[in-house]
N, C-alpha and C positions, 0 to 999 in steps of 0.2 A: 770391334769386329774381328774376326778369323775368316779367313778364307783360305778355302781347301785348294789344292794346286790343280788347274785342268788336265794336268800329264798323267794323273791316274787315268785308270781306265772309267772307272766307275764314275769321276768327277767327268772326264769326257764327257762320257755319253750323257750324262745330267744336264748339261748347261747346252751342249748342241744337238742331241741325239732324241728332247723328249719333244711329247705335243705340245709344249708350250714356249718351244724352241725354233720357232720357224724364221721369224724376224732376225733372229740370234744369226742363225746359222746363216740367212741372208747374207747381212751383213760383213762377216766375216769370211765367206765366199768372195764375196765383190772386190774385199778388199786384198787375200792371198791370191786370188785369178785372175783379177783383172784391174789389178793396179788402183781399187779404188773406188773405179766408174759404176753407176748402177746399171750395173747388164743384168742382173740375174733380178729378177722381179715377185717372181712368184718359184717356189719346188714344193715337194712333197717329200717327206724324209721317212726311208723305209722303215719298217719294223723297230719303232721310236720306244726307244726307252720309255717306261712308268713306274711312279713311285712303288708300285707294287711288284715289280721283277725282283726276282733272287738275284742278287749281288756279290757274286762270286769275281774270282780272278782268273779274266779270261786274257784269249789272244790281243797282243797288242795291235793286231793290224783290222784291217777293214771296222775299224769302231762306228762311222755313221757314213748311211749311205743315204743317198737322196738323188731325186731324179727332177731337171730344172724343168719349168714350163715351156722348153724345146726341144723337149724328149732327151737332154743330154744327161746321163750320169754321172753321178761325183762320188769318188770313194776317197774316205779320210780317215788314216792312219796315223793314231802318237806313237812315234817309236823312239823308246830308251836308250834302248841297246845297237852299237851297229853290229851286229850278229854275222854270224858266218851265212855266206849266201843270198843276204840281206837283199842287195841292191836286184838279184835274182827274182826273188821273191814279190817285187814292187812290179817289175814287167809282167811275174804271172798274173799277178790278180788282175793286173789293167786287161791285159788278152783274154783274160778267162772270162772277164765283167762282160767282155765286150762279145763275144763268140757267145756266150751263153743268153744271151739275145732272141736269137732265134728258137723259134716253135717249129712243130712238124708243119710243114707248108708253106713257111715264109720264104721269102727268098731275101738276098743280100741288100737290098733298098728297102728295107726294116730293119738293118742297122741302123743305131745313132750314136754320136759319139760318145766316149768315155772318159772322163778327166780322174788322175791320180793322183791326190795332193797327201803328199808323206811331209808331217811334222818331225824332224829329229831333234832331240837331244843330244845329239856328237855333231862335230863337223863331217861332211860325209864328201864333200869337193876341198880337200887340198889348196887347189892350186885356184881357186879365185876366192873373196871377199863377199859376193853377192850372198844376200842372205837368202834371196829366194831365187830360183833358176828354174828357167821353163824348157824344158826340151817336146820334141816333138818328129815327123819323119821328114828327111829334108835332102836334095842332092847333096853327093860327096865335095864336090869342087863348088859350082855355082848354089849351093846353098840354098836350090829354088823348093820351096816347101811341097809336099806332096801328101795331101788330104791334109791340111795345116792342121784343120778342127775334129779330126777325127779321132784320133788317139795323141793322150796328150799327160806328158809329166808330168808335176809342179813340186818343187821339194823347199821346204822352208827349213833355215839350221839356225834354231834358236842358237846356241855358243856362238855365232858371226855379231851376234846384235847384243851391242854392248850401249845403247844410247838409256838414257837414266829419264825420270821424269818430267824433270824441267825441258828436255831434250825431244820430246814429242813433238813430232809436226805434221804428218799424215793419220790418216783411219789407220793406214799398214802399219805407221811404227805402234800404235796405238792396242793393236790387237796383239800382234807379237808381243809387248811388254804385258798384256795381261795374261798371253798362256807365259810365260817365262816369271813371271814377277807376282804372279797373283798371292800368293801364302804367304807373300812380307808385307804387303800391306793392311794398315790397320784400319782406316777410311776406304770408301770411294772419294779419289781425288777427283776435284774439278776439271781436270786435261780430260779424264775419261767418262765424266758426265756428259760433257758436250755430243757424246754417239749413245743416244737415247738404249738401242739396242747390247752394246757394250756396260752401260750401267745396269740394265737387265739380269746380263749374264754373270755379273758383282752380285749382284743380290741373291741370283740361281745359289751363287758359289758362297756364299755367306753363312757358313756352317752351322748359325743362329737358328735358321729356320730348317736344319734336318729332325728327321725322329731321331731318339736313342737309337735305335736298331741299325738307321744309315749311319751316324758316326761311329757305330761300334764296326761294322764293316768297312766304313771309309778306313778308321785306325789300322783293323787287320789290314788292309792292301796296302796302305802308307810303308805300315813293319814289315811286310812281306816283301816292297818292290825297296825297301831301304838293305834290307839281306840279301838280293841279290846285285843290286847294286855294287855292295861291299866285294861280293863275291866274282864280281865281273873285276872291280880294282886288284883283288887280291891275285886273280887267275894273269891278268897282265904285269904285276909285277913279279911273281914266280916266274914268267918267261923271262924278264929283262933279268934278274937277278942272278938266279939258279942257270937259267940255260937249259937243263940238265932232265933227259925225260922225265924222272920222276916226277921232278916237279911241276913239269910241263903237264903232266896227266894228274895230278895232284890239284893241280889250276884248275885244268878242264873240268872238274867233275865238280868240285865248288862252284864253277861258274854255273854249271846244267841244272847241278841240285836248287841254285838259289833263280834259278828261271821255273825250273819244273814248278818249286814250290809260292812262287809270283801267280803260279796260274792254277794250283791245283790245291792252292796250302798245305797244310804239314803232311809230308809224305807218311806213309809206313815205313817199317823196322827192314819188312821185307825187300820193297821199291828199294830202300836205298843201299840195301847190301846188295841187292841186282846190279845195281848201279855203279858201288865200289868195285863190283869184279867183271866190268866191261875191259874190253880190252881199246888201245887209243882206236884202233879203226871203228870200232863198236860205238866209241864214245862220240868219234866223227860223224857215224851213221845219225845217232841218236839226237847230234843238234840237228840235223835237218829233218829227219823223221818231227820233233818236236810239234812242231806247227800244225801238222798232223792230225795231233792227239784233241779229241774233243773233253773227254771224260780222266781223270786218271786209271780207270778200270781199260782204256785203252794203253796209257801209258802201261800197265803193268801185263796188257798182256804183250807186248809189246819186249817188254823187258827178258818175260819167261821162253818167246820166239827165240832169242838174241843168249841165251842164256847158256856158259859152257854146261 
């Protein structure tokens, strides 16, 4: 067996994001929110991936959203890269989830709450070990929470979770080791048989049963999120190295191009000479414009705006 890694996008949305992903995404809800316990029982998971969607490389953030049977909302984001603005960007979508709520007529007691669970790939807290940490709105001194369930963080940093197979002993470590671990294994191990739902999502991710056309597109996103990858390494060791703006803007623009082209594939000749003659503030402009861009035909008008 092969198994594709759940950190692509496309493998994402596959195992948690389709109709026949409900139980899936249960479960692994219960256990990144709430430690486990079966709270969440029933959801409904918005605009679900099917085998029949164009399979392109899109944003890596809001990939499945789903609304639980208490009218709460849950958005879930894989994120790669800890990008410029990043942790920014995790508040807007929660506020934005949450305000965009309302219709013309409703008033404020038709809100319901919003839950944010960001998977990373980096460490993104420093300064403690926890692998998953829950924030929420709270007094400054006495810590007495305010609207606890209302708007609510959850951040899981696969690099903290270092426990190996034999080393399994929750659903939690259980599911974290299979977004983090899944494309080295060659079985479904027996630890992860035991969550009926979890050996599901082995199977979903069992590259056996794609068409040609999905591994051909799985492959392209794999080489496309492995070049910018590279491209993210190479841009932070030209800062530690060089120092020296050139290469400091040298970095940047390999980093954006191997983002750009994570989400948009092979650029043009044009895009990218736009791109080489941005100036750094331009280039600053450009990663957070980024997120932005739905189409590349925006990125390039984008570019020609920006354009000496």
């Amino acid at each position: 067996m092969r198994f594709i890694s759940p950190k692509t996008d496309f493998a994402f949305k596959k195992i948690f994001g389709s109709d026949q992903s409900k139980d899936i995404l249960i479960s692994f809800l219960n256990a990144m929110i709430y430690s486990g316990n079966s709270v969440i029982q029933d959801l409904e998971i918005i605009d679900p991936y099917s085998a029949g969607d164009v399979v392109d490389l899109k944003d890596t953030y809001l990939d499945v959203k789903a609304v639980l049977e208490d009218k709460t909302t849950v958005i879930i984001e894989m994120q790669l890269w800890n990008v410029e603005a990043f942790e920014k960007r995790v508040v807007y979508n929660l506020c934005k989830t949450y305000g965009n709520q309302l219709k013309s007529g409703q008033g404020y007691f038709d809100l319901n709450p919003v839950i944010a669970l960001t998977i990373t790939d980096f460490k993104l807290f420093p300064s403690t070990e926890k692998v998953i940490s829950c924030f929420y709105f709270q007094e400054e001194e006495d810590h007495l929470p305010y609207q606890e369930n209302e708007l609510k963080l959850v951040f899981v940093e696969l690099p903290k979770f270092t426990k190996q197979l034999e080393d399994l002993e929750s659903v939690i470590d259980k599911w974290i080791f299979f977004i983090k671990e899944a494309p080295n294994l060659e079985i479904i191990p027996d630890q992860l048989k035991e969550i009926p739902q979890l050996e599901k999502a082995l199977t979903i991710a069992n590259q056996a049963g794609f068409s040609v056309s999905e591994v051909e597109k799985l492959r392209k996103q794999e080489m496309a999120l492995e070049d910018a990858r590279r491209a993210w390494s190479f841009a932070k060791r030209e800062g530690r190295e060089q120092g020296r703006e050139e290469g400091r803007l040298e970095g940047k623009r390999n980093l954006l191009l191997g983002l750009l082209e994570s989400r948009f594939g092979q650029l043009t000749r044009n895009a990218i000479a736009l791109i080489e003659a941005l100036t750094n503030q331009d280039l600053d402009r450009l990663s957070k414009a980024i997120w932005d861009f739905n189409t590349s035909e925006d990125l390039l008008n984008w570019l020609q705006e920006h354009s000496n």
